[in-house]
Every structure is written in C-alpha cells, then in structure tokens.
N, CA, C and O atoms as a Maestro MAE file, in Angstrom:
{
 s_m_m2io_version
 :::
 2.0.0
}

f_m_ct {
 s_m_title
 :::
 protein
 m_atom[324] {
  # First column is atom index #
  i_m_mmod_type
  r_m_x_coord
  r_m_y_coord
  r_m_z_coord
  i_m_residue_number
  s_m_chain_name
  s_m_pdb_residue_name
  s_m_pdb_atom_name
  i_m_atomic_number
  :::
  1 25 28.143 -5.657 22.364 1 A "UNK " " N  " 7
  2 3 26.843 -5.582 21.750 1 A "UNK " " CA " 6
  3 2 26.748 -4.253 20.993 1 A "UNK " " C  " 6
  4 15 27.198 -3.268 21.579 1 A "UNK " " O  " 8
  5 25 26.240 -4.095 19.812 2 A "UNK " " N  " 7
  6 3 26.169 -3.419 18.472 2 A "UNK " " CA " 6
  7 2 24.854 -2.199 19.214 2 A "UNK " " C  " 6
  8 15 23.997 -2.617 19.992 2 A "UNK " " O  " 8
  9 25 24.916 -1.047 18.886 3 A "UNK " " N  " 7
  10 3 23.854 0.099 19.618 3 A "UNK " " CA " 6
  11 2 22.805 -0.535 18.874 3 A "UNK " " C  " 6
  12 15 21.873 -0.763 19.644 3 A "UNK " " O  " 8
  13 25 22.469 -1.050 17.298 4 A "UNK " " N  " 7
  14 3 21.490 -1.525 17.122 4 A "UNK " " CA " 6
  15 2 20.603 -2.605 17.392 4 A "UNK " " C  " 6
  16 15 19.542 -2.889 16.837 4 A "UNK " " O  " 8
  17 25 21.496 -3.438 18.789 5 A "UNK " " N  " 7
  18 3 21.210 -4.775 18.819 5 A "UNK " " CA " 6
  19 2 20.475 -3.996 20.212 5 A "UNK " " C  " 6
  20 15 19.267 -3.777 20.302 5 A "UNK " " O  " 8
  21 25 21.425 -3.671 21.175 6 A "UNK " " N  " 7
  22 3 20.982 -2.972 21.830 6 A "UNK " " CA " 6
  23 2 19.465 -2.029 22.486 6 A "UNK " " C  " 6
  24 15 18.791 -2.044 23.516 6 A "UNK " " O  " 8
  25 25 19.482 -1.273 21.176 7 A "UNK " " N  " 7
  26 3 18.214 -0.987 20.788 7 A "UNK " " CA " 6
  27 2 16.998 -1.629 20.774 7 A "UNK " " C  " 6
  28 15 15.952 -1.372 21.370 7 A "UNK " " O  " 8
  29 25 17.335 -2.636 19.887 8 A "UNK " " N  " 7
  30 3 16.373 -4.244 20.233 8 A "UNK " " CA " 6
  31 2 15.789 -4.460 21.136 8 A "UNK " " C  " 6
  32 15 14.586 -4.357 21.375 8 A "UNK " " O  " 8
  33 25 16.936 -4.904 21.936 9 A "UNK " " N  " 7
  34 3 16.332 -5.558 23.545 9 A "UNK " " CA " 6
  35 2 15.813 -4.433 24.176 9 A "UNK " " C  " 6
  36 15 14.870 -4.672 24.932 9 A "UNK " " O  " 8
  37 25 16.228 -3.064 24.059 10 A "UNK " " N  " 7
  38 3 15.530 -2.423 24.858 10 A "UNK " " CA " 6
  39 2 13.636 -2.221 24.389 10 A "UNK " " C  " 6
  40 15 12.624 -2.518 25.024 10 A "UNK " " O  " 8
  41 25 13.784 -1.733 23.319 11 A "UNK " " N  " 7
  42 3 12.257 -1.874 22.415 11 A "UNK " " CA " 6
  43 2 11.768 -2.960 23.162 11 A "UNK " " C  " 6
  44 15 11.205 -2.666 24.216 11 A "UNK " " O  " 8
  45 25 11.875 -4.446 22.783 12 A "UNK " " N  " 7
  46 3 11.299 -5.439 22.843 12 A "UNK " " CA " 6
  47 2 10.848 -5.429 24.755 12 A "UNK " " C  " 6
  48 15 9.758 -5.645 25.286 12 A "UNK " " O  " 8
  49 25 11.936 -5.153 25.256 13 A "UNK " " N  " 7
  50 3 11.551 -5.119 26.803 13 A "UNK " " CA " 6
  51 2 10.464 -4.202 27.240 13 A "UNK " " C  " 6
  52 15 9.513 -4.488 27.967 13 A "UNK " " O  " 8
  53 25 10.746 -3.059 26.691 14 A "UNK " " N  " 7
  54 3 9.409 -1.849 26.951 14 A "UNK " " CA " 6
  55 2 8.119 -2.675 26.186 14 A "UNK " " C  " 6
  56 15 6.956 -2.602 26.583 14 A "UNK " " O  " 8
  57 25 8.477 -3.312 25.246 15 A "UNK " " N  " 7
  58 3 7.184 -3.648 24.708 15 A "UNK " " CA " 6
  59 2 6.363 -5.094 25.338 15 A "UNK " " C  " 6
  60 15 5.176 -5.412 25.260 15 A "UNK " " O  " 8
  61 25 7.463 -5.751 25.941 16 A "UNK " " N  " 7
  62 3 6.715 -7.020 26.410 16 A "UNK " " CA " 6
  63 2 6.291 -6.945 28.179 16 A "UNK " " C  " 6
  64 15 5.600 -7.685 28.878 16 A "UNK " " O  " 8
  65 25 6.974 -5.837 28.440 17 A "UNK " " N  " 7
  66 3 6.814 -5.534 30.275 17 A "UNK " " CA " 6
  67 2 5.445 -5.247 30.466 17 A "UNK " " C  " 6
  68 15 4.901 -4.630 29.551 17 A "UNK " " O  " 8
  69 25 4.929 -5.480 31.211 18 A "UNK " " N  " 7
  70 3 3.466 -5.325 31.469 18 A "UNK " " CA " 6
  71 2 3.185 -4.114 32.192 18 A "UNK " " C  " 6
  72 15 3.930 -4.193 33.169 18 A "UNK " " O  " 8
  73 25 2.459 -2.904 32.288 19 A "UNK " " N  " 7
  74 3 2.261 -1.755 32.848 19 A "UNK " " CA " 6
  75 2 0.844 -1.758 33.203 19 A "UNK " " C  " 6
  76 15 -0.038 -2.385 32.615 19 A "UNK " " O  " 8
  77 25 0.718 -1.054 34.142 20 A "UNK " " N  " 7
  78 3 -0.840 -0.491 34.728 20 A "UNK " " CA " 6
  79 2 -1.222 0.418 33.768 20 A "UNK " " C  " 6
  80 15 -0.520 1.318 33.306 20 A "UNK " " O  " 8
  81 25 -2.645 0.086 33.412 21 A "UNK " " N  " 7
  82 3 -3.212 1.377 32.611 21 A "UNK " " CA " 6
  83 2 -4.593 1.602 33.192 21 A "UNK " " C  " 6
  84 15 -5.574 0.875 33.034 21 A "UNK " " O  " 8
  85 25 -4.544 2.283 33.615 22 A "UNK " " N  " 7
  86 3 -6.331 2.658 34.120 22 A "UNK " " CA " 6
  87 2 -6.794 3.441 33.070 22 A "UNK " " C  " 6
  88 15 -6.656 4.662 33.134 22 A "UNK " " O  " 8
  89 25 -7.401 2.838 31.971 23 A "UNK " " N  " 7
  90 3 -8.139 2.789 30.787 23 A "UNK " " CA " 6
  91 2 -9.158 1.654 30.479 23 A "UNK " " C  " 6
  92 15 -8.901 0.450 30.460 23 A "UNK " " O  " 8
  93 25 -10.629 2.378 30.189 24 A "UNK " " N  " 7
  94 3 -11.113 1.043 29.959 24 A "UNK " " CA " 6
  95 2 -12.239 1.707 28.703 24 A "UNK " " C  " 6
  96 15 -13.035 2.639 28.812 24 A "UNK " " O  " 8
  97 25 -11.891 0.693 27.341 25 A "UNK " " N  " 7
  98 3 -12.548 0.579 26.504 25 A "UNK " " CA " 6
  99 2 -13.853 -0.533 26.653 25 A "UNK " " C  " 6
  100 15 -13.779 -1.689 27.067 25 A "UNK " " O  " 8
  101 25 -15.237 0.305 26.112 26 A "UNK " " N  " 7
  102 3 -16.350 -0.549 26.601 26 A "UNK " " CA " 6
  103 2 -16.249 -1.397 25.175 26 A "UNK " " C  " 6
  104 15 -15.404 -1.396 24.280 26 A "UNK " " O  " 8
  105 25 -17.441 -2.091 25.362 27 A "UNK " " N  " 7
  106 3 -17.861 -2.772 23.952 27 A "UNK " " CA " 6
  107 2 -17.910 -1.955 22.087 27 A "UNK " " C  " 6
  108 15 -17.533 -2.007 20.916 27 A "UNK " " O  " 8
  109 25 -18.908 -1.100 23.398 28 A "UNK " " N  " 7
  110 3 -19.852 -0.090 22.050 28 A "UNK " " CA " 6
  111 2 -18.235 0.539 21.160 28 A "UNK " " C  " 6
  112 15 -18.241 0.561 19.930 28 A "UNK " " O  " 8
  113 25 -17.134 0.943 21.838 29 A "UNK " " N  " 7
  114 3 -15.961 1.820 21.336 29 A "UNK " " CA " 6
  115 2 -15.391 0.748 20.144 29 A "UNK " " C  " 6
  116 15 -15.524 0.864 18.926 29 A "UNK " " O  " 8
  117 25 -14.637 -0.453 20.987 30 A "UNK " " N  " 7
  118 3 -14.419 -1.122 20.415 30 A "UNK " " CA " 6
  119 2 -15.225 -1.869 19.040 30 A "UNK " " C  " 6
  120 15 -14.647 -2.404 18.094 30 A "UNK " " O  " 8
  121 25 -16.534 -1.753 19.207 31 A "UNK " " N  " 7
  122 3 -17.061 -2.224 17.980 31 A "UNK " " CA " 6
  123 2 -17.160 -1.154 16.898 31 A "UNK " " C  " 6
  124 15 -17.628 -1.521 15.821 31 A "UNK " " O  " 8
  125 25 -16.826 -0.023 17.019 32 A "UNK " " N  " 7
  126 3 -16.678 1.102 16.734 32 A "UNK " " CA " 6
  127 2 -15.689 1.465 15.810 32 A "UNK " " C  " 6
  128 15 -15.596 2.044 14.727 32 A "UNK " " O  " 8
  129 25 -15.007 0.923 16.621 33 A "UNK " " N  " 7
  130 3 -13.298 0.969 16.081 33 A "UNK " " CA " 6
  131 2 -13.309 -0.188 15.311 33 A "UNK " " C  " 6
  132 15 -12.647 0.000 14.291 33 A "UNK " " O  " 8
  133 25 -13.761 -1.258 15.367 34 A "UNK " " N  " 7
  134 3 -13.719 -2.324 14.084 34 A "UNK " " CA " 6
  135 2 -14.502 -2.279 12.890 34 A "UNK " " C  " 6
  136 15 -14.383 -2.868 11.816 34 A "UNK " " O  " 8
  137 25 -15.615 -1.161 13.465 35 A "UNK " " N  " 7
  138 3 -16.181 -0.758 12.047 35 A "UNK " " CA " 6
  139 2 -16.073 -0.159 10.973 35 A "UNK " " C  " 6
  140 15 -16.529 -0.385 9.852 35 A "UNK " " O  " 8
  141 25 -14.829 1.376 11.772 36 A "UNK " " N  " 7
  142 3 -14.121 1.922 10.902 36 A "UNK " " CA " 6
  143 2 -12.989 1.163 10.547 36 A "UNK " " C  " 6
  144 15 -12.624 1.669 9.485 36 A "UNK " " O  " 8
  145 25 -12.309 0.341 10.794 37 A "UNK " " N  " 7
  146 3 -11.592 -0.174 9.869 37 A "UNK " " CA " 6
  147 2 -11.507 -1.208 8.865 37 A "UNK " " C  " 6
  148 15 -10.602 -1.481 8.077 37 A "UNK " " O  " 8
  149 25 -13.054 -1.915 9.133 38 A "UNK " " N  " 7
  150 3 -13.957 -2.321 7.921 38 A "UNK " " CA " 6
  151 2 -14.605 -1.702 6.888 38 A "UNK " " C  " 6
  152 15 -14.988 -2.314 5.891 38 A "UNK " " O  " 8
  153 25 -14.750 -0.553 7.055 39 A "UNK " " N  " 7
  154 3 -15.385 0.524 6.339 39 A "UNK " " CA " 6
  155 2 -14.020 0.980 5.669 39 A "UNK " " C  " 6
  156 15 -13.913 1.087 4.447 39 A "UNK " " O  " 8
  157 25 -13.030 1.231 6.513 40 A "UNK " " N  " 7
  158 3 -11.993 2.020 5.040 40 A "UNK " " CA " 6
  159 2 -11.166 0.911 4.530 40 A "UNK " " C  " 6
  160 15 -10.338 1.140 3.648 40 A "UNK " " O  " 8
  161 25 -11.388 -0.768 5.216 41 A "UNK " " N  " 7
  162 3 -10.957 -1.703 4.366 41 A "UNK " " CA " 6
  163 2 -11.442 -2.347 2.694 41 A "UNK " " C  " 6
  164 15 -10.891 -3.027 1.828 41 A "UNK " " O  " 8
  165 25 -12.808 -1.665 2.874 42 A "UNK " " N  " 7
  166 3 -13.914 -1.748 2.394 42 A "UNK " " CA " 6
  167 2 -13.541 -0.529 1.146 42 A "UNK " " C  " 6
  168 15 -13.315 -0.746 -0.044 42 A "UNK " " O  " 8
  169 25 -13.558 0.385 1.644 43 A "UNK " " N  " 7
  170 3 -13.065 1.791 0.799 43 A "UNK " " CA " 6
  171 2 -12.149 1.283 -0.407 43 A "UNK " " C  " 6
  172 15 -12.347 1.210 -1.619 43 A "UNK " " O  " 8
  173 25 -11.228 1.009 0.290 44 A "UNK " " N  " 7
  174 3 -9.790 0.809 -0.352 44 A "UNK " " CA " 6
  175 2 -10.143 -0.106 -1.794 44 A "UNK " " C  " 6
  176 15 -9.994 0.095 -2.999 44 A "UNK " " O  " 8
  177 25 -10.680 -1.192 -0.968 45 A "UNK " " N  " 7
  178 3 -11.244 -2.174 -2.412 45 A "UNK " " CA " 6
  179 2 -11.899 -1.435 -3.021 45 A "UNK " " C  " 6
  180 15 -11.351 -0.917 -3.994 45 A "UNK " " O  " 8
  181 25 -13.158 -1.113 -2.762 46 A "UNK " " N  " 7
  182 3 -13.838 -0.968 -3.995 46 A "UNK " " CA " 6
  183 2 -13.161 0.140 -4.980 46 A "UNK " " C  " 6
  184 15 -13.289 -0.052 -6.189 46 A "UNK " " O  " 8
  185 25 -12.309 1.512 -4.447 47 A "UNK " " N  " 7
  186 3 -11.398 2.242 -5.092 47 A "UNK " " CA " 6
  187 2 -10.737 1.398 -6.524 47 A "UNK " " C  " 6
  188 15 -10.794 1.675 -7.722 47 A "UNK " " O  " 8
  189 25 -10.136 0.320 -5.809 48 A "UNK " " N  " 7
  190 3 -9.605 -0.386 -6.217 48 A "UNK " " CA " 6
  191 2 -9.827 -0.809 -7.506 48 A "UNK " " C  " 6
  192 15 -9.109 -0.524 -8.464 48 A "UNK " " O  " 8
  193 25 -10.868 -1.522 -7.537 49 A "UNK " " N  " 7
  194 3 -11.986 -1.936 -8.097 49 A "UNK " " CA " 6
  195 2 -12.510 -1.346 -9.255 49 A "UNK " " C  " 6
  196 15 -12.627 -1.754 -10.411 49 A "UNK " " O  " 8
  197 25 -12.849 -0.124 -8.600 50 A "UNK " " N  " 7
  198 3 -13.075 1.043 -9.445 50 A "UNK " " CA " 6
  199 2 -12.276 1.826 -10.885 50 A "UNK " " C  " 6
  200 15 -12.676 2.123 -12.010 50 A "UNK " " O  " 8
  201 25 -10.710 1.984 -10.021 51 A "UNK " " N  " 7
  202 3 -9.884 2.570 -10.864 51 A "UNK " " CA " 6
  203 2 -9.256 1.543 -11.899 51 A "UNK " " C  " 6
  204 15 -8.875 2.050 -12.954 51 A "UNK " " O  " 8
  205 25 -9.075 0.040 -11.736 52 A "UNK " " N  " 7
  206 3 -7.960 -0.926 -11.757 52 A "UNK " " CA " 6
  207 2 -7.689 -0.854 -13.537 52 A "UNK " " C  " 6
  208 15 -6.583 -0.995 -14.059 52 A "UNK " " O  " 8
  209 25 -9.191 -0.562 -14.397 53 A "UNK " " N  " 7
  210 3 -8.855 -0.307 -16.101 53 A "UNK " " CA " 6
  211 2 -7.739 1.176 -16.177 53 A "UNK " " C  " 6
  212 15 -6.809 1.471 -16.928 53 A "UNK " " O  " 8
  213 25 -8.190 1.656 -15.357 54 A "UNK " " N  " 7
  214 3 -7.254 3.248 -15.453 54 A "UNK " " CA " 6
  215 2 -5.857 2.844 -15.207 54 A "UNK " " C  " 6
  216 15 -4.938 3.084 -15.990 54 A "UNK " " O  " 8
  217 25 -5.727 2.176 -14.008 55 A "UNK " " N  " 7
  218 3 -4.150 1.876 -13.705 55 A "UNK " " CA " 6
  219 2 -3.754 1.040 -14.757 55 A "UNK " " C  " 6
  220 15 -2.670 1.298 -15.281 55 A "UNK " " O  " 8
  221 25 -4.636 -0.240 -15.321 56 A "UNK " " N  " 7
  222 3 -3.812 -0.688 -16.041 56 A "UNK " " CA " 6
  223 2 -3.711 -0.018 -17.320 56 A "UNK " " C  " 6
  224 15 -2.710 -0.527 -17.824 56 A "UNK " " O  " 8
  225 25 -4.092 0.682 -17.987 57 A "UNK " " N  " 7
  226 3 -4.173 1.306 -19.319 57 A "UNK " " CA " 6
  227 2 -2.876 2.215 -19.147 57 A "UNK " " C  " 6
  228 15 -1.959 2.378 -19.951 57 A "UNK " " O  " 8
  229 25 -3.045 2.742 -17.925 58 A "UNK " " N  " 7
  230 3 -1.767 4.134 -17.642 58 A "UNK " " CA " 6
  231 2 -0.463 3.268 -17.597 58 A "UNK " " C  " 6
  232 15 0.563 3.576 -18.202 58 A "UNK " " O  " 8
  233 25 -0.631 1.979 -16.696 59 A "UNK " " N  " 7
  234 3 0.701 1.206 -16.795 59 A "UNK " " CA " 6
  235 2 0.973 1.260 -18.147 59 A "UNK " " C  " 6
  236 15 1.730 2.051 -18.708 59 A "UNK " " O  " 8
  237 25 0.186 0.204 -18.737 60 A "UNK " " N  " 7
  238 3 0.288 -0.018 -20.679 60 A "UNK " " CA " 6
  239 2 1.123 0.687 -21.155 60 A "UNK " " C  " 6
  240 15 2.280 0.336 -21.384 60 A "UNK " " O  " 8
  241 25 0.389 2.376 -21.486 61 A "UNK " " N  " 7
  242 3 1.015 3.428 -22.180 61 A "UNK " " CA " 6
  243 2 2.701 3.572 -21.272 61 A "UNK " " C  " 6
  244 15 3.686 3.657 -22.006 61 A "UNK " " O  " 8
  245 25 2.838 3.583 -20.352 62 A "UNK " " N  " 7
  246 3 4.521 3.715 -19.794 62 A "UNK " " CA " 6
  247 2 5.100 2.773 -20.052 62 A "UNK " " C  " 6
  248 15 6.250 2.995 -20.432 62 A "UNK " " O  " 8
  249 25 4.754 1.590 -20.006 63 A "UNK " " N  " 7
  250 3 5.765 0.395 -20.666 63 A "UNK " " CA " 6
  251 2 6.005 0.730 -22.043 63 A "UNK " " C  " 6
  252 15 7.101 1.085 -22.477 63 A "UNK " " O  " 8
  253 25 4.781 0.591 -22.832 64 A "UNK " " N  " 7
  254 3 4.838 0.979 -24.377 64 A "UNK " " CA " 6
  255 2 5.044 2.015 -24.950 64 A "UNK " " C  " 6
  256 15 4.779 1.953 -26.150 64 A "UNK " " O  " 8
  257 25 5.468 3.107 -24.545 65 A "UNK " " N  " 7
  258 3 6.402 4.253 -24.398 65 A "UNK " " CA " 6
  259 2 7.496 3.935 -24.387 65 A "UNK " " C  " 6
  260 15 8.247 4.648 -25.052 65 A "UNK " " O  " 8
  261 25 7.832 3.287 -23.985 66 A "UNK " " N  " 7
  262 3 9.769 2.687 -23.682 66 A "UNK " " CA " 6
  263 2 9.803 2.201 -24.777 66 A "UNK " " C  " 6
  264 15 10.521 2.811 -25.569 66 A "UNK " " O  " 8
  265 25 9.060 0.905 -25.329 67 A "UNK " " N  " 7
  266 3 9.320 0.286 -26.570 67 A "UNK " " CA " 6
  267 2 9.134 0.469 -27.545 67 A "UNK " " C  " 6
  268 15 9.337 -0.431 -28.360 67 A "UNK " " O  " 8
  269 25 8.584 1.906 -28.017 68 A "UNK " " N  " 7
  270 3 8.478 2.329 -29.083 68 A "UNK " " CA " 6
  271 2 9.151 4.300 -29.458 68 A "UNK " " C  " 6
  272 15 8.906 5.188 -30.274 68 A "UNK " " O  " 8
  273 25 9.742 4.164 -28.680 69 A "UNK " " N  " 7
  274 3 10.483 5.293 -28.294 69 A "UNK " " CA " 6
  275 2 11.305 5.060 -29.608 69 A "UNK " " C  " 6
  276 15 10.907 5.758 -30.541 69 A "UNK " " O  " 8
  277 25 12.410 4.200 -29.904 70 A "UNK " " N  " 7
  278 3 12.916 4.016 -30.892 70 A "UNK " " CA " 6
  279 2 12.143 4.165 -32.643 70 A "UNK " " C  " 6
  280 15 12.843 4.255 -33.651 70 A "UNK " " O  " 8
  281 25 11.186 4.163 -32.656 71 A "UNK " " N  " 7
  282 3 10.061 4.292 -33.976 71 A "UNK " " CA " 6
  283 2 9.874 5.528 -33.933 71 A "UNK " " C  " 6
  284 15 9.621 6.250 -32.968 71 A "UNK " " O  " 8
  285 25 10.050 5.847 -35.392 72 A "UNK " " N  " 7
  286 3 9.355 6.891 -35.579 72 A "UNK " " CA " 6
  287 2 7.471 6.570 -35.423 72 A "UNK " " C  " 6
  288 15 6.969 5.452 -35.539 72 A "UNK " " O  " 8
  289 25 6.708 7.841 -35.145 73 A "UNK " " N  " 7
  290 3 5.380 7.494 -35.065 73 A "UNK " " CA " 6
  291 2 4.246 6.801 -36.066 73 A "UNK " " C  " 6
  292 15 3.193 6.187 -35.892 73 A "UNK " " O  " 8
  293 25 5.339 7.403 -37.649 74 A "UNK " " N  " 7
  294 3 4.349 7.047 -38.927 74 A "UNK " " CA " 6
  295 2 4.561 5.629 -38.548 74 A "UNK " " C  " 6
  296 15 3.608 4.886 -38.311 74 A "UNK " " O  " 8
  297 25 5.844 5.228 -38.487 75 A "UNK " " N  " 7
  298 3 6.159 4.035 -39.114 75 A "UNK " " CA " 6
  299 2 5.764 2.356 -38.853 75 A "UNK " " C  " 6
  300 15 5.884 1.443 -39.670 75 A "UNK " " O  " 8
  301 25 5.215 2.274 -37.324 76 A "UNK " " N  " 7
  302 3 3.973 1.607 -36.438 76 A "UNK " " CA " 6
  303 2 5.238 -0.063 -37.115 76 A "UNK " " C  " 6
  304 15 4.833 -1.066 -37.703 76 A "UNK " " O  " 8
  305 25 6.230 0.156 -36.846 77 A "UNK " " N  " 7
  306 3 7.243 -0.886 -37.359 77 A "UNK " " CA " 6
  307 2 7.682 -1.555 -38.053 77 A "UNK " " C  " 6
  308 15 8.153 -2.671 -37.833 77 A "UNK " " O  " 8
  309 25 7.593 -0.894 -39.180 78 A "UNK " " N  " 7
  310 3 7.709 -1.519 -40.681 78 A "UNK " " CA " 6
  311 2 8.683 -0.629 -41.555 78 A "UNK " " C  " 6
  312 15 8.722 0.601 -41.546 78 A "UNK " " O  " 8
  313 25 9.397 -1.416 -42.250 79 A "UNK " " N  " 7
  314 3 10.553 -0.745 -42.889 79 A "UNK " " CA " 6
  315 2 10.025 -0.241 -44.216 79 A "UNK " " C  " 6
  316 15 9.128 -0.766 -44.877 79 A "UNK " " O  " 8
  317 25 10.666 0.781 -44.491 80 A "UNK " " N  " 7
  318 3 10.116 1.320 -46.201 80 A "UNK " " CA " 6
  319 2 10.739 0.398 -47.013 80 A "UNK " " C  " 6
  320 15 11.903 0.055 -46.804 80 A "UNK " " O  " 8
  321 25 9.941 -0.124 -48.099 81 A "UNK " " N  " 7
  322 3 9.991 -1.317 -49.244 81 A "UNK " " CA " 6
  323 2 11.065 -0.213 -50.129 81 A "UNK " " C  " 6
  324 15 11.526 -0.544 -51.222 81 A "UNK " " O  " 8
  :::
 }
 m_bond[323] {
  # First column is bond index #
  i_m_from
  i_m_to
  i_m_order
  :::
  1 1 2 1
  2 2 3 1
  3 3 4 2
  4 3 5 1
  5 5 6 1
  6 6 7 1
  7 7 8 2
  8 7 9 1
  9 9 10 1
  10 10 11 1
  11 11 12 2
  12 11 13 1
  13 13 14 1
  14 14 15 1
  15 15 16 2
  16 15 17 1
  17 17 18 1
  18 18 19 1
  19 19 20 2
  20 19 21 1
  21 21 22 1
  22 22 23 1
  23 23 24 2
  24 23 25 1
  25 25 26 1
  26 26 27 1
  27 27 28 2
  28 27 29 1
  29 29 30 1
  30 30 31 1
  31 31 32 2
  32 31 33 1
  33 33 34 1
  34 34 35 1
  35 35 36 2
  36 35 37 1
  37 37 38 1
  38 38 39 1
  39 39 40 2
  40 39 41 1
  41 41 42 1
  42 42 43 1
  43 43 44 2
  44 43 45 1
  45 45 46 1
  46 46 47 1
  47 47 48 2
  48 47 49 1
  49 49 50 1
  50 50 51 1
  51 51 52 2
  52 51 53 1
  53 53 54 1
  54 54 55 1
  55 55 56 2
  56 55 57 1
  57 57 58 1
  58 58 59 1
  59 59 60 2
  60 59 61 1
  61 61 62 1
  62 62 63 1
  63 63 64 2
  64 63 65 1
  65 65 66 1
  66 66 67 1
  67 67 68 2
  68 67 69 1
  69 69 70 1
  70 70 71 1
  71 71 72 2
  72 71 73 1
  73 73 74 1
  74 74 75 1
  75 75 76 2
  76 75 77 1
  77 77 78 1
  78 78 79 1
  79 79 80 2
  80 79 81 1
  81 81 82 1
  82 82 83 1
  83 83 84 2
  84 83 85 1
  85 85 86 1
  86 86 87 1
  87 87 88 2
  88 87 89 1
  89 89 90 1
  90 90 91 1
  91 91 92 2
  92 91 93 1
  93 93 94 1
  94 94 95 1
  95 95 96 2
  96 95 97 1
  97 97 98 1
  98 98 99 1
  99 99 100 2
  100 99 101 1
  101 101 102 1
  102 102 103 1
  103 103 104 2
  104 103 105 1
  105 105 106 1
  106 106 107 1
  107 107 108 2
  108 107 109 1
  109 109 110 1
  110 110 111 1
  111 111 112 2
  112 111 113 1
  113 113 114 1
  114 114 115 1
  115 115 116 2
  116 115 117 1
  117 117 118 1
  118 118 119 1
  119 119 120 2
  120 119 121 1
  121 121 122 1
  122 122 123 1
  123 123 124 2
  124 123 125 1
  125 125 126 1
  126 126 127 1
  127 127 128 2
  128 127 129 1
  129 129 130 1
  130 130 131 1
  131 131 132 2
  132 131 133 1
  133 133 134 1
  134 134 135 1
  135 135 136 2
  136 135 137 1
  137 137 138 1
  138 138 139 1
  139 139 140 2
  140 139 141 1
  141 141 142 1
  142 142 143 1
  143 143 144 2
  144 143 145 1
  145 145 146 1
  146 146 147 1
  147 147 148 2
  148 147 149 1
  149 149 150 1
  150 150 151 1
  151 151 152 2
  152 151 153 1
  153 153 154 1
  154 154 155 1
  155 155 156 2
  156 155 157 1
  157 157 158 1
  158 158 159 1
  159 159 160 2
  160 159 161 1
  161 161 162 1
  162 162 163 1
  163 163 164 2
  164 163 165 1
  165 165 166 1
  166 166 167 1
  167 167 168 2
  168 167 169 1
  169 169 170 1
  170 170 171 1
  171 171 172 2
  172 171 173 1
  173 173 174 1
  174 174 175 1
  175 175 176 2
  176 175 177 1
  177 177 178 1
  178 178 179 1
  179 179 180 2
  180 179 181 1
  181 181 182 1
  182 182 183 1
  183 183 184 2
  184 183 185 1
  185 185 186 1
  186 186 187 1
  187 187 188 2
  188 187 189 1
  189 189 190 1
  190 190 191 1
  191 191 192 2
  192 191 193 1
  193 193 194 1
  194 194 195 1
  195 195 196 2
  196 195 197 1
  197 197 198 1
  198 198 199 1
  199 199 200 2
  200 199 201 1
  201 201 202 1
  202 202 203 1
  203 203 204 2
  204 203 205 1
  205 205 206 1
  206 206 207 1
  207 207 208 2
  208 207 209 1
  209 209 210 1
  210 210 211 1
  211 211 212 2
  212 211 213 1
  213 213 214 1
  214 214 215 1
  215 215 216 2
  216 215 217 1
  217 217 218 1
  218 218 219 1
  219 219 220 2
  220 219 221 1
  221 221 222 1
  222 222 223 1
  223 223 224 2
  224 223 225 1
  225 225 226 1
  226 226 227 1
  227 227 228 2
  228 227 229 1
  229 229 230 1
  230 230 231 1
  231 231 232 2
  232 231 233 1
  233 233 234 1
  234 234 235 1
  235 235 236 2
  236 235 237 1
  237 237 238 1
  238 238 239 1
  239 239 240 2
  240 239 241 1
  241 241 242 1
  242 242 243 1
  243 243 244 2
  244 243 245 1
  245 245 246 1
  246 246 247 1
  247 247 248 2
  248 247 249 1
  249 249 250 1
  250 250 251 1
  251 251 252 2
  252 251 253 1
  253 253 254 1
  254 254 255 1
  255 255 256 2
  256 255 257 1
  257 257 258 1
  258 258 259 1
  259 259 260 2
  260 259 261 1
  261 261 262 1
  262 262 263 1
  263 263 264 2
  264 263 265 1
  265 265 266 1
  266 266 267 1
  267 267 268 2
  268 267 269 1
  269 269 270 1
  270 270 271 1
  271 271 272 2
  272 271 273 1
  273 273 274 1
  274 274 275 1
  275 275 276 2
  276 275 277 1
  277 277 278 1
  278 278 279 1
  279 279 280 2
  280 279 281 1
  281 281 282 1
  282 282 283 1
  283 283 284 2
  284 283 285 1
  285 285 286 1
  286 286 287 1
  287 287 288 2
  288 287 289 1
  289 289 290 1
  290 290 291 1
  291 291 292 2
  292 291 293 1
  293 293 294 1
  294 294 295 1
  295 295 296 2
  296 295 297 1
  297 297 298 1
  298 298 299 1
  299 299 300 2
  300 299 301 1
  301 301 302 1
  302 302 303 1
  303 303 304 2
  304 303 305 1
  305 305 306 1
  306 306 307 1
  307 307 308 2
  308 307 309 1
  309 309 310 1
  310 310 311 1
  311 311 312 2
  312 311 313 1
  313 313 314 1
  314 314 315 1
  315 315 316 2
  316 315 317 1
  317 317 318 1
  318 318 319 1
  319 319 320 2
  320 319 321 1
  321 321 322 1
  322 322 323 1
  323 323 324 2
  :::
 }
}
C-alpha cells in the first residue's frame, strides 16, 4: 500500500470514528452561525452584482489587447489605399 493510499484510510478513519465531545451548541448559536453565513453569502452576490460591468469591461480590454497588439493604433485595421 502506497503512503498516499495509506494516508487515506487513516484520514477517513479519524474522520468517520465517533468521539465524545462534551460540547453543546444551543439553538440561539447555531442560528447565529447560519446567519452569518447568509449574510456573507449574501455579501458576495451582491459584490458581485455590483462590480460584474467592471469585470467585464477589464476582461474586454485584456482580450482586445492581445488582438490588436499587432496594429498600429492610427490604423483601427485598414490598409493604406
């Protein structure tokens, strides 16, 4: 058996063995704790939301930077007649 396979079973065993914990979360904590992570799930979007013309405009200009790298600036892709 491979040390990484190894590894495995040991992880998975510590993680599925059942242990004593004398800890006790009430209601009020726990609802607590689901609020903050509705609240910065919440965050994230509207950020999101917020910035998403900025990201895409900033993407834009870096793609279209690459493809016009080759042009000179006057020349907007047109050959002199």
């Amino acid at each position: 058996m491979t040390f990484l396979k190894l590894l495995v079973v040991i992880a998975t065993f510590l993680l599925v063995w059942p242990t004593p914990v004398h800890a006790y979360i009430d209601p009020g904590t726990g609802s607590l704790v689901l609020q903050i992570i509705v609240a910065g799930v919440m965050a994230g979007l509207y950020l999101f939301k917020r910035y998403w013309n900025k990201i895409k405009i900033l993407i834009g200009h870096i793609l279209n930077r690459d493809s016009t790298a080759e042009m000179p600036p006057d020349s907007h892709g047109q050959e002199d007649a």
